[in-house]
C-alpha positions in Angstrom: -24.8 -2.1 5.2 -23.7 -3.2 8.5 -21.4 -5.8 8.9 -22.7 -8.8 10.8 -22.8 -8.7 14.7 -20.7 -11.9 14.4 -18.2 -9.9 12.8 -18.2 -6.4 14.5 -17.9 -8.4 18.0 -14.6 -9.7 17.1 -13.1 -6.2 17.2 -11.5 -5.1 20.4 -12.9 -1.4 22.0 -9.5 -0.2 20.1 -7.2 -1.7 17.4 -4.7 1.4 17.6 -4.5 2.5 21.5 -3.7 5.7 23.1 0.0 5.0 22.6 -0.3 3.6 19.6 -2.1 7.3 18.2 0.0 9.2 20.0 3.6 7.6 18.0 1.7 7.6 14.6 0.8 11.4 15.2 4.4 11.8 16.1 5.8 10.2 13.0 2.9 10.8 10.1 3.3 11.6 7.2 6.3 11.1 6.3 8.2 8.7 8.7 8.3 5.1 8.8 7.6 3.6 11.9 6.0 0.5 13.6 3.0 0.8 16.0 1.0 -1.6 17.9 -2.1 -3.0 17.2 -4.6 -4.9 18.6 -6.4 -6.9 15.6 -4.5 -10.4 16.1 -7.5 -13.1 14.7 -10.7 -11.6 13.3 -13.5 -14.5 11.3 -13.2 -12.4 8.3 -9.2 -12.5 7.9 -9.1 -16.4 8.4 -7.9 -18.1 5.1 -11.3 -19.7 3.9 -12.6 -16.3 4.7 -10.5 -14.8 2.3 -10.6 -17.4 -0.5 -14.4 -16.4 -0.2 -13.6 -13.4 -0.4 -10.9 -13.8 -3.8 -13.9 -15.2 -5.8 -16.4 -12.1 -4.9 -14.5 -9.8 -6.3 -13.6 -8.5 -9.8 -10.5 -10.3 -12.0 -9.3 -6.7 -11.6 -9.5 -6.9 -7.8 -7.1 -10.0 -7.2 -3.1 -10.1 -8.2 -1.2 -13.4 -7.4 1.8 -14.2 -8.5 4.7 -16.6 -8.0 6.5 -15.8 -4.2 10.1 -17.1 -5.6 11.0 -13.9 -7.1 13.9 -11.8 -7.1 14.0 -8.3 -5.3 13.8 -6.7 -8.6 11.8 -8.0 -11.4 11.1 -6.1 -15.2 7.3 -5.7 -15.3 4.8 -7.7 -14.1 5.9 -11.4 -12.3 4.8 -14.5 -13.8 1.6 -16.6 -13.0 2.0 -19.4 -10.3 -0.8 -21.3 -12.5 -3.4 -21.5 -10.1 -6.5 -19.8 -9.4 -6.5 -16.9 -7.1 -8.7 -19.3 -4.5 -6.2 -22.1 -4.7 -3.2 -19.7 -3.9 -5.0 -18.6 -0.6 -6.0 -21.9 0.2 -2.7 -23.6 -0.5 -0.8 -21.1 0.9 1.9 -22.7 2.7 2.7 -25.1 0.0 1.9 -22.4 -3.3 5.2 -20.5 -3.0 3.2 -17.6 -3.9 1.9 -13.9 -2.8 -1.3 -12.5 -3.2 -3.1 -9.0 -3.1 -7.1 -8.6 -2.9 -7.5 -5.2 -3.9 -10.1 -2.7 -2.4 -12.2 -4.8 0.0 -14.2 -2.5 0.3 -16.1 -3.2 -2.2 -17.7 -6.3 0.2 -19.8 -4.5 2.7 -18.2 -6.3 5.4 -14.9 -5.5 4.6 -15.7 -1.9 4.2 -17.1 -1.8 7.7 -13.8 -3.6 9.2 -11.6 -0.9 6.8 -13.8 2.3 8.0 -13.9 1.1 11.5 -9.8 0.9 11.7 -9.5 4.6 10.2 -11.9 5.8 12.2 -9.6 5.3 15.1 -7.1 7.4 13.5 -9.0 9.9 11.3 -8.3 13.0 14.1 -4.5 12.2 13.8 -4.5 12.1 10.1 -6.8 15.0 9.5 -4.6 17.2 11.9 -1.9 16.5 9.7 -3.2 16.6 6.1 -6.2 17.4 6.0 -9.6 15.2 5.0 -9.1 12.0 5.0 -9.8 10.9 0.9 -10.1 7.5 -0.7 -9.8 4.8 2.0 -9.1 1.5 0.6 -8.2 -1.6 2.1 -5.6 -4.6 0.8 -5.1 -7.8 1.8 -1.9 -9.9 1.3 -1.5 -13.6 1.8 2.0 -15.1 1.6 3.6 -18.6 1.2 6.6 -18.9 3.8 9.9 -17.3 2.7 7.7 -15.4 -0.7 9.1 -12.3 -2.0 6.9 -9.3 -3.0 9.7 -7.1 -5.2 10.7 -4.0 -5.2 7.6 -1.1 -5.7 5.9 1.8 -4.4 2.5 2.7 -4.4 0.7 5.8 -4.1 -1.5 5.8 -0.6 -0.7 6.8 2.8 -0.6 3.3 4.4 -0.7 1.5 7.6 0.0 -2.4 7.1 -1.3 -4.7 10.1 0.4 -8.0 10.6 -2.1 -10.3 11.1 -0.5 -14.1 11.0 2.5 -15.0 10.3 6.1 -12.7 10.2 7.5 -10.8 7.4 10.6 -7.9 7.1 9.9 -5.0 4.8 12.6 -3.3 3.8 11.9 0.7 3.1 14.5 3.2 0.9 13.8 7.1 1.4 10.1 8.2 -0.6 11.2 10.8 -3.0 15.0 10.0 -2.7 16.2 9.9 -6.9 19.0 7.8 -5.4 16.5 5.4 -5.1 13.3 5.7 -8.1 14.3 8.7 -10.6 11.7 11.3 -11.1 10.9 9.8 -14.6 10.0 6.5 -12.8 7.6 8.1 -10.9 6.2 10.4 -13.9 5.4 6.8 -15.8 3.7 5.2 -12.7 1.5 8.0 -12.3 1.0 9.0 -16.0 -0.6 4.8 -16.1 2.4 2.7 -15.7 3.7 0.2 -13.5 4.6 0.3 -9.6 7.1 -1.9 -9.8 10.8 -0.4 -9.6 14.3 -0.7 -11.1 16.4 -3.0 -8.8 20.2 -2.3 -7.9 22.0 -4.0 -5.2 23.7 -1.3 -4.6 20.4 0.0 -2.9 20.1 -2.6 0.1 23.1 -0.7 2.1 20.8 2.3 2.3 17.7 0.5 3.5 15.8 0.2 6.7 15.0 -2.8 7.5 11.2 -3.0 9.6 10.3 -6.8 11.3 7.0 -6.9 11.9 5.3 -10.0 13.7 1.3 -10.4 14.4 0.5 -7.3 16.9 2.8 -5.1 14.9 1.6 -2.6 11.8 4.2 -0.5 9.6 3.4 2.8 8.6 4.8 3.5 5.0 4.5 7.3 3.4 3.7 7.9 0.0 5.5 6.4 -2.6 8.0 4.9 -0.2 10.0 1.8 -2.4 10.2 -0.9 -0.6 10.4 -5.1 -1.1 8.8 -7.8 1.8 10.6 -10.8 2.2 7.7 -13.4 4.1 9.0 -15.1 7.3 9.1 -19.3 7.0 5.0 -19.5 8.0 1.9 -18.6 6.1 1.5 -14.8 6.2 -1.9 -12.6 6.2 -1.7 -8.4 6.6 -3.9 -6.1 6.2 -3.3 -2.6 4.4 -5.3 0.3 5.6 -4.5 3.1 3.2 -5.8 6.4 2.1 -5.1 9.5 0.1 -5.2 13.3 1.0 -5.2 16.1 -1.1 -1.3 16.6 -0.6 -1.0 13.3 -2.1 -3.2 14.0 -5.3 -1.3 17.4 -5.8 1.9 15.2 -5.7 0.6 13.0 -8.2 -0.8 15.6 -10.5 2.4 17.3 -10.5 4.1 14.3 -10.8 1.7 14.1 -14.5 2.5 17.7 -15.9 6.4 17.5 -15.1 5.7 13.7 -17.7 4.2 15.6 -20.0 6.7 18.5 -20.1 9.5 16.4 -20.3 8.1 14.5 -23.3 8.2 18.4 -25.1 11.8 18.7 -24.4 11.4 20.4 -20.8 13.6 18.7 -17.4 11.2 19.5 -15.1 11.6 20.0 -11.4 10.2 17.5 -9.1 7.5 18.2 -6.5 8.2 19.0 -3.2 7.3 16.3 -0.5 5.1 17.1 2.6 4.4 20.0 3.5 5.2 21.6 0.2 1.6 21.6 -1.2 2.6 21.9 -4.9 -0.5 23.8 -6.2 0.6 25.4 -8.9 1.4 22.1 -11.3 -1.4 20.2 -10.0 -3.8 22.9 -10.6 -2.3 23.6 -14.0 -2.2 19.8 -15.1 -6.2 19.7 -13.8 -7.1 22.8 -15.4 -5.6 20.7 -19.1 -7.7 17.7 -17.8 -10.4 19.9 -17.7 -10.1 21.2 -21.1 -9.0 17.5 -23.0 -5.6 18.8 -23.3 -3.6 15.9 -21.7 -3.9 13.1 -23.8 -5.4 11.3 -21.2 
């Protein structure tokens, strides 16, 4: 279903333009960096918009939470006590942060989300190969809200739409930063969110980003956002590539061969394809051999 005309007019002829390609070609897959955009207001990223939106989909969609939060919290943060269309509505007085998970499953949304990657698919695709999985994320912050520390397993382009926020980003795949066992529990079902140390923040990069302004983060980056003093509202482009699936197969085997007494040795990040774990760990899959 195509989106309404309403609603694919408010697009400009090109969200990411010729420079803006040309530096996330440079850069992807595996380097942070921020690139312009040109998605600034659009009717279906306005706040009523996307309390309408909060209520269409699924319980297992939506995740809000309290936005006066340490960097680092142990599991998952508490409830602000509101429903998830209150926190978007009241979201400069809620002192909260909210996600709506895979918009795509709103026709509408899904046009806006396959529209943006379409600008982008060559670059992508001449890096890593088919473009897998797109998924879209929106995240509406209460001024000066913290979204702790975490990582999450998509290639992803975050557009600042309203508002200001500063991610902070640590090295993807860096054990300084999230051991290999943490990343073996995320992928073998568990959380996303990481062990905190202080002593981390030294070794961060810190990335502003204002409305105009998207931040590419690799795979499994860790990284916190700390919300700017106004409202905020980005949008997270993100998709998965066979690389990345190989990475998180791996990532599954080396979990289950350290529960039988085995230390394991990581995957290799891009371009190491990793093959031989991942095709290993499907070929148990395949056979009911995992447990899982």
């Amino acid at each position: 279903m195509n989106a309404p005309a309403r609603f694919a007019d408010a697009l400009p002829a090109s969200v990411f333009d010729a420079a803006a390609r040309a530096r996330f070609a440079a850069h992807y897959p595996e380097q942070p960096h921020v690139l312009k955009h040109g998605l600034t207001s659009h009717p279906l990223l306005e706040i009523e918009a996307l309390a309408q939106l909060a209520e269409k989909l699924p319980i297992a969609s939506v995740e809000y939470n309290r936005g006066d939060l340490p960097i680092g919290v142990d599991g998952k943060p508490g409830s602000n006590g509101m429903t998830i269309a209150e926190t978007i509505r009241r979201v400069s007085e809620a002192e909260s942060w909210a996600v709506l998970k895979n918009i795509e499953q709103v026709p509408a949304y899904e046009d806006l989300l396959l529209g943006l990657l379409a600008e982008i698919r060559p670059e992508i695709e001449a890096a890593t190969g088919a473009m897998l999985t797109p998924q879209g994320f929106i995240f509406v912050s209460s001024p000066n809200s913290v979204t702790p520390y975490h990582f999450d397993p998509e290639h992803n382009i975050l557009l600042q739409i309203r508002g200001s926020k500063v991610m902070t980003q640590f090295p993807a795949g860096d054990t300084r930063f999230v051991p290999d066992e943490a990343h073996e529990a995320y992928h073998s079902g568990g959380p996303r969110e990481l062990k905190w140390d202080d002593a981390f923040l030294a070794h961060g990069r810190e990335f502003a980003l204002a409305p105009g302004e998207a931040l590419f983060v690799p795979v499994m980056a860790p990284h916190f956002v700390k919300n700017g003093p106004a409202p905020s509202v980005s949008l997270s482009i993100t998709w998965r590539s066979e690389w990345s699936y190989r990475e998180s197969d791996s990532r599954v085997l080396n979990a289950i061969l350290r529960q039988r007494g085995f230390a394991p040795k990581a995957p290799g990040r891009f371009p190491h394809q990793n093959y031989a774990k991942a095709y290993a760990y499907r070929a148990l899959r395949k056979l009911g051999l995992t447990g899982g």
